[in-house]
C-alpha positions in Angstrom: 3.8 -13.1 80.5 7.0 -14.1 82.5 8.8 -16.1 79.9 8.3 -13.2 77.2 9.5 -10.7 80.0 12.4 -12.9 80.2 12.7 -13.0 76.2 12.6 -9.7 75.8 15.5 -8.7 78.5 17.4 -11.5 77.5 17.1 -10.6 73.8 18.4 -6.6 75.0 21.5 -8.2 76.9 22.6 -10.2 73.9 22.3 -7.2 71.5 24.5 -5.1 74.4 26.8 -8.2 74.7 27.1 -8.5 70.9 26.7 -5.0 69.5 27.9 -2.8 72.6 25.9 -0.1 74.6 25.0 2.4 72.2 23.1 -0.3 69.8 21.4 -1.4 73.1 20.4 2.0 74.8 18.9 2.8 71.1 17.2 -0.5 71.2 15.7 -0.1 74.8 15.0 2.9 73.5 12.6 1.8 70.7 11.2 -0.9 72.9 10.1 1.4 75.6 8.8 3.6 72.6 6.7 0.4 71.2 5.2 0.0 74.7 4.3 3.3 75.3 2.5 3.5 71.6 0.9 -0.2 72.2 -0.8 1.7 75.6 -1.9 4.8 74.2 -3.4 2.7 71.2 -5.8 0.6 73.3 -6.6 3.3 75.6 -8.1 5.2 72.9 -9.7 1.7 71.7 -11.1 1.7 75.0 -12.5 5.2 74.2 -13.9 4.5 70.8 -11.3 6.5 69.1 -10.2 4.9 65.5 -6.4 4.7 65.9 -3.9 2.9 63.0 -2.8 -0.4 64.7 0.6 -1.1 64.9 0.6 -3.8 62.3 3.0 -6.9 62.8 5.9 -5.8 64.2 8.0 -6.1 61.2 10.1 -3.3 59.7 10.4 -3.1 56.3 13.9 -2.8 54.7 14.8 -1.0 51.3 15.1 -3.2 48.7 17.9 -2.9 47.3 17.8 -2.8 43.2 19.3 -6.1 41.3 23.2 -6.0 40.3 22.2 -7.4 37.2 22.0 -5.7 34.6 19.4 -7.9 32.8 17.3 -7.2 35.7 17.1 -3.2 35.2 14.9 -1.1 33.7 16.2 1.7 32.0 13.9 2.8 30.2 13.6 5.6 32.0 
């Protein structure tokens, strides 16, 4: 537990170091947020509630569409 405690704040310095205050505070932000939703989640596991997990972690980016033109569809 310590050395992800330690990962995590270390990993919220760099982005403030790096990418200045306000991409930090909206990054502690969303952490705190995470937490908070990871709690209520398995408290109302614990209950026998169903509740969608919060899958891996990973956010999904929009793909962004090929530049080449043999790649498009425009059929449309």
């Amino acid at each position: 537990m310590d050395d992800l405690l330690i990962r995590v704040l270390t990993r919220l310095l760099r982005v403030n170091d790096e990418l200045g205050e306000r991409p930090f505070e909206e990054a502690a932000q969303r952490a705190l947020v995470t937490i908070a939703r990871t709690v209520q989640i398995e408290a109302s596991r614990k209950v026998g509630m169903e509740q969608p997990d919060l899958g891996d972690g990973v956010v999904q980016f929009p793909i962004v569409p090929s530049r080449n033109p043999k790649d498009r569809d425009f059929s449309a």
